[in-house]
N, C-alpha and C positions, 0 to 999 in steps of 0.2 A: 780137782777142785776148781772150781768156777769163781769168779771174781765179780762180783758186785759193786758199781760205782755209782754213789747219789750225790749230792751236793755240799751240804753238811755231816759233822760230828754228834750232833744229836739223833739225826735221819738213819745214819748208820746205825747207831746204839740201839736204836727202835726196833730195828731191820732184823740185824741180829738177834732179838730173843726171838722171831719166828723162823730163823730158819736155820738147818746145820751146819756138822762138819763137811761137809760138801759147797760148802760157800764162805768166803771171806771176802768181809763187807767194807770199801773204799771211800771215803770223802774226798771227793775235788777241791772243797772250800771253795765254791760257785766257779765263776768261769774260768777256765787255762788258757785262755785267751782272748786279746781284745786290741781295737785300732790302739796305735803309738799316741799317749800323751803329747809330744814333743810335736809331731807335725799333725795335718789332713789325714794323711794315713791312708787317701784314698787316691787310686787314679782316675780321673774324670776321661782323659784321654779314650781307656779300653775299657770301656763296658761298666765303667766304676766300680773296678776291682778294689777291691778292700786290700790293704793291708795289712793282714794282723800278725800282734807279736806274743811271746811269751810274758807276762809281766815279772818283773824279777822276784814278789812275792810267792808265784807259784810255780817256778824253776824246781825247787827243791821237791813238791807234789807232784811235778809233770814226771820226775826222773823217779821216785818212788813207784810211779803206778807205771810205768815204761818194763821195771825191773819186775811186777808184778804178775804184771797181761802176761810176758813173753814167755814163763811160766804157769802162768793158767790156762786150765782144759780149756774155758772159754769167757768171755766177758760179755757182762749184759749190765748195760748203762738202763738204769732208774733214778733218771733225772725228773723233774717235777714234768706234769702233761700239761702246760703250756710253752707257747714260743718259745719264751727263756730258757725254759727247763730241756728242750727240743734243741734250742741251738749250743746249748752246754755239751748234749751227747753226741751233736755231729762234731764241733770245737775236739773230745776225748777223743772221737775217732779218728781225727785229722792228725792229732797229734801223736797218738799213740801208735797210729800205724795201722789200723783196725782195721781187718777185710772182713771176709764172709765169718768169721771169730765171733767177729759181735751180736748181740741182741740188743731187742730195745723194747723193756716194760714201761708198760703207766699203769700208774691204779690213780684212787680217787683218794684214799686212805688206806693207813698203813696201821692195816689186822692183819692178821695172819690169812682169812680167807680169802679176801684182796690181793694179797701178795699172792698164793698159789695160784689162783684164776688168772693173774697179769705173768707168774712163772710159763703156764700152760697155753698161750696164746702169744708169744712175744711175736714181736714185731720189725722191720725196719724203719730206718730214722726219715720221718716225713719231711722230706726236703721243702714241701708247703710252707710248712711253718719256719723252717728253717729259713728260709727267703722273705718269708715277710718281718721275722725278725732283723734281718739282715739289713733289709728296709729300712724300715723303722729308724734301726743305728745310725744308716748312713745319710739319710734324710735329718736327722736331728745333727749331727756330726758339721754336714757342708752349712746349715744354717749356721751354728754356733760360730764355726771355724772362720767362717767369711763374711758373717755379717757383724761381729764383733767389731773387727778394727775400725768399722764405719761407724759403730757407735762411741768408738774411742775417740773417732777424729770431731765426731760434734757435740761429743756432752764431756766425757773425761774418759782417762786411760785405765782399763781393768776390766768397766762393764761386760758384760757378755746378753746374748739373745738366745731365746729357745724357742722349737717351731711352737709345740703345745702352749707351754711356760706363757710366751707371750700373747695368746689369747685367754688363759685366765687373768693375766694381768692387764687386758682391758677389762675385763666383764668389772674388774674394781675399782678401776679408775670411772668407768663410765658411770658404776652406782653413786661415785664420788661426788663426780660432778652433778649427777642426779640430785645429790642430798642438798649440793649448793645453792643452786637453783631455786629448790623448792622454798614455796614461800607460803608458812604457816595463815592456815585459817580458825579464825573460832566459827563457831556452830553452838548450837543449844541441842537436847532431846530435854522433853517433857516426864516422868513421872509422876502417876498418881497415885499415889499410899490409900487403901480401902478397904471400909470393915466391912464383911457381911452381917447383916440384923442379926440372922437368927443365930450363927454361931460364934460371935464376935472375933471370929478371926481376922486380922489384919493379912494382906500380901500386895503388894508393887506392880504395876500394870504402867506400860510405856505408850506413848502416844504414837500410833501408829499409822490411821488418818484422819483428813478433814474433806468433808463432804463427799467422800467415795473416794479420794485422790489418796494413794499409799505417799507418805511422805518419803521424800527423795533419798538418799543415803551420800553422806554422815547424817544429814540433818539441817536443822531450821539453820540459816545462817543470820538470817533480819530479826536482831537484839530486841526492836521495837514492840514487832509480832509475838513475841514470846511473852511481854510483859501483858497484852491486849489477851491474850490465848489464856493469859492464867486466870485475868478479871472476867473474859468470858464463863470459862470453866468452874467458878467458885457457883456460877447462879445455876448450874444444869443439873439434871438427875441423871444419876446413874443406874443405868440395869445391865444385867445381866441378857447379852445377845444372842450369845451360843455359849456351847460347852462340846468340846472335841477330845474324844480320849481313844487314842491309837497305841497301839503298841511296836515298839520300833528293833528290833533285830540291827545287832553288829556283824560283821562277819570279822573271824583274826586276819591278820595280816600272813601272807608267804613266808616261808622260811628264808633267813639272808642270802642276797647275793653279795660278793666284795663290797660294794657301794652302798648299799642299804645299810650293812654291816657297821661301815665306817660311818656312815650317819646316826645311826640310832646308839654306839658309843661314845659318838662326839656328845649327844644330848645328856643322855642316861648316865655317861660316868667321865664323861670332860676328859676323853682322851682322842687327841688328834690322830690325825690318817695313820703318821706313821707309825705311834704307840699301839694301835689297832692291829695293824699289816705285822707290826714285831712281837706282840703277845701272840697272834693267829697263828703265827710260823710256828711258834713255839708249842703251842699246843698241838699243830699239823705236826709236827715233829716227832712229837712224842706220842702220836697214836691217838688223842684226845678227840680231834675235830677231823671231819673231813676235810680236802683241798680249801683252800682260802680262797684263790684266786679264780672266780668265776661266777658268769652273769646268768647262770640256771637257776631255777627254782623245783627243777625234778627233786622224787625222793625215790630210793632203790624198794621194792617192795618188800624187804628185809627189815629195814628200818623203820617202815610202818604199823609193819606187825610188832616189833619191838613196841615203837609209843604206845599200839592200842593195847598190846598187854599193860605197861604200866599205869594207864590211865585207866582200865578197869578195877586191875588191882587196888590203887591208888585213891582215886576218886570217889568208884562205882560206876553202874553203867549209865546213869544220867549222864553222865558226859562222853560219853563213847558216842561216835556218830556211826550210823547206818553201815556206811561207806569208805573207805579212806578220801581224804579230801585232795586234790590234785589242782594243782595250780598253772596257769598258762603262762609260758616266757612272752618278757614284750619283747624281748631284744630277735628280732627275727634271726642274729646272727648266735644266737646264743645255743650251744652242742647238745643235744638230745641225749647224748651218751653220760652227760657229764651230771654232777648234781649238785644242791644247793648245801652252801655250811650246815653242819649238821654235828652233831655228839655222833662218834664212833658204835658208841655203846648208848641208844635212850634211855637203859634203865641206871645208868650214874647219872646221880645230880654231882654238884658243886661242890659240894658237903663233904661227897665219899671220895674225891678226888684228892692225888698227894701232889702237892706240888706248893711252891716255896713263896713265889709271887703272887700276893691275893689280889694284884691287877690282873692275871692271867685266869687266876680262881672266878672275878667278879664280869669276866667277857666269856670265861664258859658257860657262867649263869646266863647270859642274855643269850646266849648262841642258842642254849637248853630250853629253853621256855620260851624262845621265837618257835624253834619247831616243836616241840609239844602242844603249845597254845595252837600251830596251823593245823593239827589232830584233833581239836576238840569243836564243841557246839559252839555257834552261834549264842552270844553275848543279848540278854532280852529286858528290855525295859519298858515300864507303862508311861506313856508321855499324854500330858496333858493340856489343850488350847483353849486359854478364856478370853474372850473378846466380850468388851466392855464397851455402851454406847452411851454416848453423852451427850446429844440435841444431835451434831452434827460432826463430830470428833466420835474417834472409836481408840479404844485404847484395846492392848492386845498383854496376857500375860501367858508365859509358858513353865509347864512345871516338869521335872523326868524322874522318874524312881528306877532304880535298879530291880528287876523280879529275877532273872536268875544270872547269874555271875559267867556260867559257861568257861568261854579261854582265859577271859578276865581273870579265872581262879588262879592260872599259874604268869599269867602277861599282863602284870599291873598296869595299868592306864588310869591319870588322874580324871577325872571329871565331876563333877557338881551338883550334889543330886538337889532338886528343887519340890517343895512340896506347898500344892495347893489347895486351898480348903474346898471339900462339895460344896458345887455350886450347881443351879439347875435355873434353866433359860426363864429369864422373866423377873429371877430376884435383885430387890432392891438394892443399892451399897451406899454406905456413908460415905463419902468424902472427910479422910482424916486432913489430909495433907498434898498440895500440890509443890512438886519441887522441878523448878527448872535447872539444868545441870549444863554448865560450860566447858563443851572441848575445844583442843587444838586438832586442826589435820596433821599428819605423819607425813614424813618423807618415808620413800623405801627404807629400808631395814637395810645396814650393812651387812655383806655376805659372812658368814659363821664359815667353816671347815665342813658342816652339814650342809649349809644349803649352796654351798659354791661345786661341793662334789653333785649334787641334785640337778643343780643347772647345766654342768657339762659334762654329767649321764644323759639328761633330757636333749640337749644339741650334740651328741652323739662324739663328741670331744673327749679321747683317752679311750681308755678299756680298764678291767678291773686292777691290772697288776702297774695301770701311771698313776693314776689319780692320789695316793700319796707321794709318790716323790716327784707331781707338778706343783702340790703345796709348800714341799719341803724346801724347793728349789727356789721358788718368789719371795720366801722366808731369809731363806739363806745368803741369798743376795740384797736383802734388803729392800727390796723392791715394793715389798708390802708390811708391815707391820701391824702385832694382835693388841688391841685396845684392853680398858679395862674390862671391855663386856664379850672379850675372847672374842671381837668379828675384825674382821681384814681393814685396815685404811690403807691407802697408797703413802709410800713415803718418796718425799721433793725428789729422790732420785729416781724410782717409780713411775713418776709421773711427767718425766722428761724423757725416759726411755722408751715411753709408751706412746707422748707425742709424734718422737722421732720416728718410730715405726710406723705407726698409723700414716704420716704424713708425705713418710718417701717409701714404704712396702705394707700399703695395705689389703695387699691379698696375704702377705704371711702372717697378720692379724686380725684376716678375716673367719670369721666362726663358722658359716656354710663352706667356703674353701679347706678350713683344717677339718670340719665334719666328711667331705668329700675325700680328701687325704685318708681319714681312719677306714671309710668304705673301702680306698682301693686296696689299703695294707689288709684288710678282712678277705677284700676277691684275692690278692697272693696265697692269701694263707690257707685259700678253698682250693688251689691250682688253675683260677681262671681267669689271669693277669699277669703276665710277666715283670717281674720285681723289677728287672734293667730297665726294659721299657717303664716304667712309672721314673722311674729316678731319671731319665732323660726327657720326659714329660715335663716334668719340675723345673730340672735345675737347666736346662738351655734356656727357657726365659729369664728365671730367676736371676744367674751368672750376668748374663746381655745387660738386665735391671741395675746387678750391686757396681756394676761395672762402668755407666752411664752415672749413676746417682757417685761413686766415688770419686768420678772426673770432675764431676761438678764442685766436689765438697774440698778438694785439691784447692782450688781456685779463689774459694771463700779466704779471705781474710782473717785470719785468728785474731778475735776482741782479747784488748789485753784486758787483765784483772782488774776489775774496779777500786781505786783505792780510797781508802777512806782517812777520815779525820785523825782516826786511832793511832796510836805509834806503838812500837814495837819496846815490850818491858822489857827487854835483854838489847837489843842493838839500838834502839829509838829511829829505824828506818822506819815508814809508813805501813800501817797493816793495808792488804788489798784482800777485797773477797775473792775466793775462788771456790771450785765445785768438789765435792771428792763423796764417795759413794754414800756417805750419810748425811749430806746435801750441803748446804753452804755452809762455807768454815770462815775464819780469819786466817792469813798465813801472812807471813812476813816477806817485804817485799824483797830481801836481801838473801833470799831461797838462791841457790844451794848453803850459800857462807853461814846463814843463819836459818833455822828451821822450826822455828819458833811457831805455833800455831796456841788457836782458843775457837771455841763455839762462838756463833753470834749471837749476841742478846739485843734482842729488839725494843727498842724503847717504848714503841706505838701499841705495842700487845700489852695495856694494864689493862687490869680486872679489880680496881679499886682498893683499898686498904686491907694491907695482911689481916684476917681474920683471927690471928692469935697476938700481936703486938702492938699492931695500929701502927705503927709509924713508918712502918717499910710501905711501898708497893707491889703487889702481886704481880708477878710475868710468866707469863707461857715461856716454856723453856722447854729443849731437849736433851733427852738421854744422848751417849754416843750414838748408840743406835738409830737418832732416828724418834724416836717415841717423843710424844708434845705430855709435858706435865706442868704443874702449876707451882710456882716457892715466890720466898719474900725477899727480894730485892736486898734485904741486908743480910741475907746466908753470908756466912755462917755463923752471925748475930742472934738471928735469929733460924730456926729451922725447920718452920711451917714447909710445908710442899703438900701438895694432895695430883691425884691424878684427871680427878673431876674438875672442870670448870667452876671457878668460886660461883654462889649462889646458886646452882643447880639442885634438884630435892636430894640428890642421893651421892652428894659432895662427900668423899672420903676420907678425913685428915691421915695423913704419916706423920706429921713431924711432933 
């Protein structure tokens, strides 16, 4: 009997219906080992040898499969074919004792044809990967472990630093401050409402130039001009200049990669990295979807034949293409071998599938119809371009009709379709109506969970298997908090631990320096880099850095707490402000004896008369957390609150 070890209890369950009594199938419950909590865990001294222990949760799993192996004909770890999964089955083999015994499969997904082809080819455990995960660990590890207490000694005690961590947490603060900044414009654009004679149809046409000059974008900003534009505009005729009608082809989008993945679920069904990353498991699990974790967009030519049967079948052959459709990786470092999420099976939809959680059921559906939809035709629509001239002003209107639906049939996409009357160059138009329309400029857009993973895929920031738990991490510390429109703000503590960094180590928050870091962890993991060498690359500067910047921060003077007017309800000593992770608090000044604390409420943040009593005043106020929301000054008198800033359009009442 052979012994099989994966990482999970469900992975096992899977494993076993394809194979037999010639195998008994092991769970690790993920790694048997890993650095000591309690210290570093590493020696910088010799080579930065790791330390690693058993952890006492999987003492009891180490000694089960110890008792296992030494009775089995042989063991062959099918751990997951990334790093992790790679350094989990050198980790077994370390521990178990494993020599020439072992084997080492990967597959991509767990069928049963998958399994026998990774049975029939095993392999040894690629120390590549193994070393760049190794990396990886102990590079995030000496950050954390030593650049901490420097943040204890200049903001407060607890904080901690991550290398990645802490450059998503500038990209938010710096949107932050971007939003700050920016300083709201009005603007005008012009529409003109017009009938044609002969078929009295009405349609909208925008002003688009004046005297051959295309006007600028956003738009007119000089109020004055707008009003002279309109009086001009009432005395001129209108014709018909051109008429343009093209036909425009979409093409579907690639099958997911991890990160696409998790963005087109954060949109589609409002579920974050990590809700994504935990349904995907679940379904990798259980045999449903290919590997989750990876930046390919191959398909196996198995699974193509599969779609283009259903999609005949299904469809018809209008929508079967010529050719199967194949897609090019951006990511230069992304494995040839390896291939995009996919349905195990194309011909199960979502429908035919058993499974318990229909948040799992409704990310098969998107997994299902991303690659079906990248097997079908091209998306075709007739678009139409009227250009209206009026003395010396040209107005421009555009129309788009859907003609054949194509991928669209199974990969809904909203869009608008717009229709406009025949028109033929030369015809005359009524002037119904001129309307000038007033906007404001935007500041950037706070980062969402989709477009913050978009931005550090595109600077080359993580790989597929971080990019949830660097959101999870910013979250969890408090660092950043989700607003009511689900995008990122920085929170007061956030936003001192990001100065502090930037200010005394900003290469470890620099975005081209951690992109540079992911390349070199990518050459370990190719074999053409030596992991020691990189980690002594780093950290002899780095060390020299925390170590000058610590001397110096010895020296600073500790500001005492600031105390204030307020007195303490229980001892009546004076309250002082102080800092603590969900940012400034009141605490009493008679700490340890008395430990009395409250939020601070600021008097200068009104927003005018409670909306539901009138007689309180409205204050910005926080949750523990951290979160800024809106209540009436007499709570719990009264018990208005909203999330929204009072008088805004889309002000939310709670109370």
């Amino acid at each position: 009997m052979k012994l099989v070890i994966v990482e999970s209890p469900t992975k096992a369950r899977t494993i076993a219906k394809f194979l037999g009594k010639d195998f008994k199938i092991e769970s690790s419950f993920g790694h048997v080992r890993d650095l000591p909590k309690s210290k570093i865990g590493i020696d910088v001294e010799h080579h930065f040898e790791p330390h690693y222990i058993i952890p006492v949760k999987s003492k009891k799993t180490v000694t089960t499969l110890k008792k296992l192996s030494a009775k089995a004909d042989g063991v062959i770890l099918a751990t997951d074919e990334d790093r992790e999964g790679e350094a989990i089955a050198w980790h077994l083999a370390e521990v178990l004792g494993l020599d020439k015994k072992a084997e080492r499969i990967v597959f991509h997904e767990i069928t049963e044809g998958a399994l026998q082809d990774a049975l029939k080819a095993p392999r040894t455990i690629d120390m590549h990967l193994v070393d760049a995960q190794q990396a990886r660990r102990i590079l995030d590890r000496l950050v954390g472990y030593e650049l901490s207490p420097f943040l204890w000694k200049k903001i407060f005690r607890g904080l901690s630093a991550g290398r990645v961590q802490s450059v998503a947490l500038r990209l938010i603060v710096e949107r932050e401050e971007e939003i700050r900044k920016f300083k709201s414009e009005a603007y005008w654009t012009l529409d003109a409402i017009l009938k044609d004679r002969k078929s009295r149809v009405e349609f909208k046409a925008f002003l688009h130039k004046i005297s051959g000059k295309t006007i600028e974008k956003p738009g007119i900003k000089d109020k004055e001009k707008i009003g002279t534009l309109v009086s001009a505009l009432k005395s001129e005729e209108f014709k018909v200049a051109s008429v343009e009608n093209k036909e425009y082809r979409r093409n579907p989008l690639a099958p997911f990669t991890t990160s696409t993945m998790q963005q087109e679920a954060n949109r589609r069904l409002r579920f974050s990295a990590r809700q994504t990353m935990m349904f995907a498991q679940r379904l990798y699990e259980n045999g449903l979807i290919t590997y989750m974790r990876t930046d390919s967009v191959n398909l196996s030519s198995e699974s193509l034949a599969l779609a283009r049967k259903f999609i005949q079948e299904e469809f018809g052959k209008e929508y079967l293409i010529e050719t199967p459709r194949k897609f090019q990786n951006k990511s230069k470092l992304a494995q040839e071998a390896h291939e995009a999420i996919r349905p195990t099976n194309p011909l199960v939809q979502s429908s035919s599938i058993t499974i318990e959680d229909e948040k799992e059921r409704k990310l098969y559906d998107v997994i299902w119809r991303r690659f079906m939809a990248s097997q079908m035709p091209q998306a075709i629509f007739d678009t139409t371009s009227i250009e209206v001239s009026a003395g010396r002003y040209l107005f421009k209107a555009n129309g788009i009709l859907l003609k054949f639906d194509g991928f669209l049939k199974v990969w809904q996409q909203e869009f608008e379709e717009k229709t406009l009357p025949s028109l033929v160059e030369g015809n005359t138009l009524d002037l119904v109506k001129i309307e000038p329309l007033e906007h404001f400029t935007e500041p950037p857009a706070r980062y969402n969970e989709a477009s913050l993973i978009k931005t550090l895929e595109a600077y080359g920031i993580g790989r597929p298997s971080t990019y949830a738990p660097i959101i999870s991490v910013i979250q969890a510390r408090n660092y950043v908090a989700k607003n009511q429109d689900r995008r990122f703000e920085p929170t007061e503590t956030g936003e001192l631990v990001n100065k502090v960094l930037v200010e005394n180590f900003p290469e470890i928050v620099d975005i081209q320096f951690t992109a540079k870091m992911e390349e070199s962890l990518d050459q370990v993991a190719e074999g053409k880099e030596d992991w020691r060498k990189l980690l002594g690359d780093f950290y002899d500067p780095f060390s020299k850095e925390l170590k000058e910047k610590y001397e110096s921060v010895k020296k600073e003077e500790s500001l005492a707490p600031q105390t204030t007017n307020e007195k303490c309800d229980k001892c009546g000593k004076p309250m002082v402000i102080k800092m603590g992770r969900f940012g400034k608090f009141l605490a009493c000044s008679g700490f340890p004896e008395c430990k009395n604390t409250k939020s601070i409420i600021q008097p200068s943040e009104k927003f005018g008369p409670c909306p539901k009593c009138s007689e309180g005043e409205v204050h910005a106020k926080k949750t523990k957390k951290g979160r800024i929301f809106y209540g009436c000054s007499r709570y719990p008198d009264c018990d208005w609150s909203s999330w929204k800033k009072p008088g805004t359009a889309t002000e939310e009442e709670e109370g």
